[in-house]
C-alpha positions in Angstrom: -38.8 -17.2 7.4 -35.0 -18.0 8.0 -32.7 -16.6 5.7 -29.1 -18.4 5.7 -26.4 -16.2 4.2 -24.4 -17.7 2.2 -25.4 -21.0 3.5 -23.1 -19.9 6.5 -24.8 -21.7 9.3 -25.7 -25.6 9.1 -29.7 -25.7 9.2 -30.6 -28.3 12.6 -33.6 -29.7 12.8 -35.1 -26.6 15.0 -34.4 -24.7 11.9 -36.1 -27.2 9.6 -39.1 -26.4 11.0 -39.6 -23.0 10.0 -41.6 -23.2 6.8 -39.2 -20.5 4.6 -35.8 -21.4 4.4 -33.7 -19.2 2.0 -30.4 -19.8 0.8 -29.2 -16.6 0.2 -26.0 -16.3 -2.0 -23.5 -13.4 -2.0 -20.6 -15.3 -3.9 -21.7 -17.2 -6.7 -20.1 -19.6 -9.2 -18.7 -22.1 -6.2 -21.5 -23.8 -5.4 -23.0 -24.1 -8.4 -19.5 -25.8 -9.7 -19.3 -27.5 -6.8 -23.7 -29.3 -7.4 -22.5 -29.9 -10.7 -19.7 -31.9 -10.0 -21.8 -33.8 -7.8 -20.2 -32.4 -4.4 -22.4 -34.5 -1.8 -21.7 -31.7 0.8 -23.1 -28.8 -1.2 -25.8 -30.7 -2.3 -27.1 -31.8 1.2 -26.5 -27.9 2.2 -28.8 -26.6 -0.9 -31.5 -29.4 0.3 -32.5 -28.0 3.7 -33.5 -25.0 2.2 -36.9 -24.0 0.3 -36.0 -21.3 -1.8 -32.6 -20.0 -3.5 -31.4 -16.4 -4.3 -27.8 -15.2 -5.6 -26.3 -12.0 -6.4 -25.4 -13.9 -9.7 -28.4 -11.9 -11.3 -27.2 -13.2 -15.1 -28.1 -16.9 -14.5 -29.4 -18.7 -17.1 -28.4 -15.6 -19.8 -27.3 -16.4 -23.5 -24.1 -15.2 -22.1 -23.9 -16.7 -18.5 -21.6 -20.1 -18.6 -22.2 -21.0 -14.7 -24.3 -24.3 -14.6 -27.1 -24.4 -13.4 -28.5 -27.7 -12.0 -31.3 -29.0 -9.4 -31.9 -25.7 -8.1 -33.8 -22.7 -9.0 -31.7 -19.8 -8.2 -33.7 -16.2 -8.0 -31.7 -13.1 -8.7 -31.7 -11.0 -5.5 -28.9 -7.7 -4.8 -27.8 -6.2 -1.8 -30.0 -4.1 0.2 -28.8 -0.3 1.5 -30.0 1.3 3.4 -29.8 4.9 1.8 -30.4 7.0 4.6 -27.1 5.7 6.3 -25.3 6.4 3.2 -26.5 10.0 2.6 -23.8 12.3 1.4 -22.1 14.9 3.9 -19.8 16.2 1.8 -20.6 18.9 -0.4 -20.3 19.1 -4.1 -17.8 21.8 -5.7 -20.4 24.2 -6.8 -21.6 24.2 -2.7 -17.9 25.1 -1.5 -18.6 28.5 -2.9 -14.8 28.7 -4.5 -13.1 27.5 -1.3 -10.1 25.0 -2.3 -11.4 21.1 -2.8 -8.8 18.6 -0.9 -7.7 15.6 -2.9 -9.5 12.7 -3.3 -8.3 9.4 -3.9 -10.1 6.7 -6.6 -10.8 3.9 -3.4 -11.8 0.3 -3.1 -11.3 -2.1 0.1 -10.4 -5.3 -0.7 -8.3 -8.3 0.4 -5.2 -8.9 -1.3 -4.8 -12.3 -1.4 -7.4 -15.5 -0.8 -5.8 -18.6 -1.7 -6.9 -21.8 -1.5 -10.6 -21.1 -3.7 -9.7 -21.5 -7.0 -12.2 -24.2 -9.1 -12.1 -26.5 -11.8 -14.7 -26.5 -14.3 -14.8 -27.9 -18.4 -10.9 -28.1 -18.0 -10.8 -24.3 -16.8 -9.4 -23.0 -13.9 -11.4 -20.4 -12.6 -9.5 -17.7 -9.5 -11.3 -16.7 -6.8 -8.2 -14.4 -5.4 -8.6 -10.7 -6.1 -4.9 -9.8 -6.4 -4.7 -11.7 -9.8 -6.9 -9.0 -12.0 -5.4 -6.3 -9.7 -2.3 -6.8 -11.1 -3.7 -7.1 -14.7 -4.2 -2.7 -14.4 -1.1 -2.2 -11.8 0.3 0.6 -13.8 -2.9 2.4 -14.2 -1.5 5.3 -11.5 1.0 5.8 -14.4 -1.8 6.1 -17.3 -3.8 8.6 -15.4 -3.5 11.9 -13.4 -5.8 10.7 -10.7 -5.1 9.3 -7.4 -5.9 5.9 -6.1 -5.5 4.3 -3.1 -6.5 0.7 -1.9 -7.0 -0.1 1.4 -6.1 -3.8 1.9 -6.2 -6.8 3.9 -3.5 -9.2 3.7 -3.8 -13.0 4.5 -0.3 -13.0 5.8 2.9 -10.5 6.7 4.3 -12.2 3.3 1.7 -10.7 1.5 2.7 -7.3 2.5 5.9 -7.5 0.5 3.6 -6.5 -2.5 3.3 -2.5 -0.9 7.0 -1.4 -2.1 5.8 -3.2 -5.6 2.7 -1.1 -5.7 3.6 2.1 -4.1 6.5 2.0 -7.2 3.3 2.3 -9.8 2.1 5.1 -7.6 -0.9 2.9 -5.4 -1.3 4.2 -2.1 -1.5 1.7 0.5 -3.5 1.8 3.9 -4.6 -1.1 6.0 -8.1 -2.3 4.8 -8.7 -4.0 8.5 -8.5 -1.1 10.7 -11.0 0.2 8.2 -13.4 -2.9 8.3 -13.4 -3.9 12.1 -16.3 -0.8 13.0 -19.0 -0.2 10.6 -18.5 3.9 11.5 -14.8 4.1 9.6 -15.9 2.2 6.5 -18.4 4.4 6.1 -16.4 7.4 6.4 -13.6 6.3 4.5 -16.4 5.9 1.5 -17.9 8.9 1.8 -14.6 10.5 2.0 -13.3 8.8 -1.7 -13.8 10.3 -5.2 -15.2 7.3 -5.9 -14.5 3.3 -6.0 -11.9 1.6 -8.9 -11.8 -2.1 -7.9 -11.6 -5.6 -10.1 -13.9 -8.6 -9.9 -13.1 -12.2 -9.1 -11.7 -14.3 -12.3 -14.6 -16.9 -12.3 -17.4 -14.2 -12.5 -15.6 -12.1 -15.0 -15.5 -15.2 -17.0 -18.3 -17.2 -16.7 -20.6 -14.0 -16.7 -22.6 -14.5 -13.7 -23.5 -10.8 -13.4 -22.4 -10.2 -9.9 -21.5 -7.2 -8.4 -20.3 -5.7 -4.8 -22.1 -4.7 -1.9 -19.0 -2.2 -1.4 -19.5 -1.4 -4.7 -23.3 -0.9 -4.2 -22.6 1.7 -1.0 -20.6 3.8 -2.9 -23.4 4.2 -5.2 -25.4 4.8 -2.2 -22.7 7.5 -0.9 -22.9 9.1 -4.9 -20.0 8.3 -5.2 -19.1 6.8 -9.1 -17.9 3.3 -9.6 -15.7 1.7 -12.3 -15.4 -2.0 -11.8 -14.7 -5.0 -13.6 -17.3 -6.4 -15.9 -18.9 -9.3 -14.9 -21.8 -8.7 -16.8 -23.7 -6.9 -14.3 -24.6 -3.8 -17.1 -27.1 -6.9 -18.4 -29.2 -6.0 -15.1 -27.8 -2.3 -14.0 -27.3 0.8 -16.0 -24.2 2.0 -17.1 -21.8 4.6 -18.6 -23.1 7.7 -16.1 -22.3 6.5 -12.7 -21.4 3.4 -13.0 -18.8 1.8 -15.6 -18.0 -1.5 -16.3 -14.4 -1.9 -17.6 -12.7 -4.8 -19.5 -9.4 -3.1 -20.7 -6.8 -0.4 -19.4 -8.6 2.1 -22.5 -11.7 1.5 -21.0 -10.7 2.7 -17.2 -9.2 5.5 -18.8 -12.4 6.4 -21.1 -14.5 6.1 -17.8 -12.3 8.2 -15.5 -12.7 11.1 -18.2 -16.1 10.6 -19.0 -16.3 11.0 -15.1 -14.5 13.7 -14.9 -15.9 16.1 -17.5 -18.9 15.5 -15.2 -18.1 14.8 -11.8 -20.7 16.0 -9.8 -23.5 14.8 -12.7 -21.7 11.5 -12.3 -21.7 11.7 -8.5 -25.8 12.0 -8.8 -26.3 9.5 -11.1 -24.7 6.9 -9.1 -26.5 8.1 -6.2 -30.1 7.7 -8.4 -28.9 3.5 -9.2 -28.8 3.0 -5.6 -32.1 4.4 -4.9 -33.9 3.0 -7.9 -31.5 -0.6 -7.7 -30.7 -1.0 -4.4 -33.0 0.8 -1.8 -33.8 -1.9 1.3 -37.6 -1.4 0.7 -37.3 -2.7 -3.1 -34.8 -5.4 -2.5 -36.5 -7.1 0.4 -39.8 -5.9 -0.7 -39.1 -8.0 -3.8 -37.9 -11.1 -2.2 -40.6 -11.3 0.3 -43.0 -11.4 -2.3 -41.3 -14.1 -4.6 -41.4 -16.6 -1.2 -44.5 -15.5 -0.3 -44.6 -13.8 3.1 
């Protein structure tokens, strides 16, 4: 079997030959915008594969509005592997009344991705992050917590935002240093309180039930996650561990609701990965569906 993620690599003929050819998608809304508009290019992409998953697990829903046309997309999510994400740091009842060090509310994101944004039944639909970021900029201000984002810029104009949000009380810390080495990302995870991030526009919209393999590792790490709903609580549970948030009230709801708890919270989120997430299960699962 060949598995082409996100339809990154253009299957050659040597590559038509292997019998299994998965199209496996970890952004999804595009393409399927793009086939229904009749988009040659993504068409001809789609066709040199046998079998289609997307992280899109609400497809076809009452509630779903991406189209769906010629192919038959099977929900798939990302695969941890949990042992790597194990966490070292101990709760508050192991530190045995020694003082706990801050920790910041974290996500790693890029700031800015221009150029993405699609059409569909007269809508616009963003791709870029920083548009729903600044929907909740004052949320430092509305809570006692800390949060910190760790960013990627797509050019040194972007960075003129950091005055802007360090004035609502963000911290700001390069996202790339943290993403170039698997090692750092992984500490900087297990070193958060947990993860607040937003969605992309068109899958908070359209409902396609998508969520974030960053988001998913944090899980993995037990650490909690509030993120934007995109109708992933269809698929995942939610309200101890995991929160899905379309309003300031509900952010501020889920960071007490976390906080009364924190170390219940910190476990739960830690059981959705293992029960959600865990490599065996997710591969196990998509092996079977194709076959192998």
């Amino acid at each position: 079997a060949l598995i082409n993620l996100t339809g990154s690599t253009q299957l050659l003929e040597e590559h038509t030959r292997v019998p299994v050819r998965i199209y496996l998608e970890t952004d999804p809304v595009t393409r399927q915008i793009e086939v229904a508009h009749g988009d040659r290019k993504a068409i001809d992409l789609l066709e040199a594969h046998t079998h289609y998953f997307t992280y899109g697990e609400n497809f076809g829903a009452p509630d779903c509005g991406v189209p769906l046309t010629r192919f038959n997309y099977q929900p798939t999510r990302q695969p941890i592997v949990l042992d790597w994400w194990t966490p070292e740091t101990p709760l508050a009842s192991e530190l045995k009344g020694q003082p706990i060090p801050q920790q910041c509310f974290t996500t790693i994101a890029k700031w800015r991705q221009p150029g993405k944004d699609i059409e569909w039944n007269g809508e616009t639909y963003s791709w870029s992050k920083h548009v729903e970021f600044l929907k909740f900029i004052d949320l430092p201000r509305r809570s006692k917590e800390a949060f910190e984002l760790a960013l990627a810029w797509e050019d040194e104009n972007d960075e003129e935002v950091i005055p802007q949000l360090t004035s609502y009380g963000w911290k700001v810390v390069d996202g790339i240093s943290l993403s170039l080495d698997i090692g750092p990302y992984r500490e900087y995870i297990l070193g958060s309180r947990g993860e607040f991030t937003v969605a992309k526009d068109q899958n908070i919209r359209l409902r396609s039930g998508w969520f974030s393999d960053r988001s998913a590792c944090y899980l993995a790490a037990g650490k909690p996650v509030m993120t934007q709903d995109t109708a992933f609580g269809n698929i995942l549970p939610t309200g101890r561990g995991l929160f899905a948030f379309q309003s300031m009230q509900d952010i501020l709801t889920a960071i007490d609701t976390i906080e009364s708890d924190y170390e219940r919270h910190c476990r739960a989120a830690r059981e959705i990965a293992e029960e959600y997430f865990a490599v065996e299960k997710v591969l196990g699962s998509l092996t079977e569906i194709v076959g192998l």
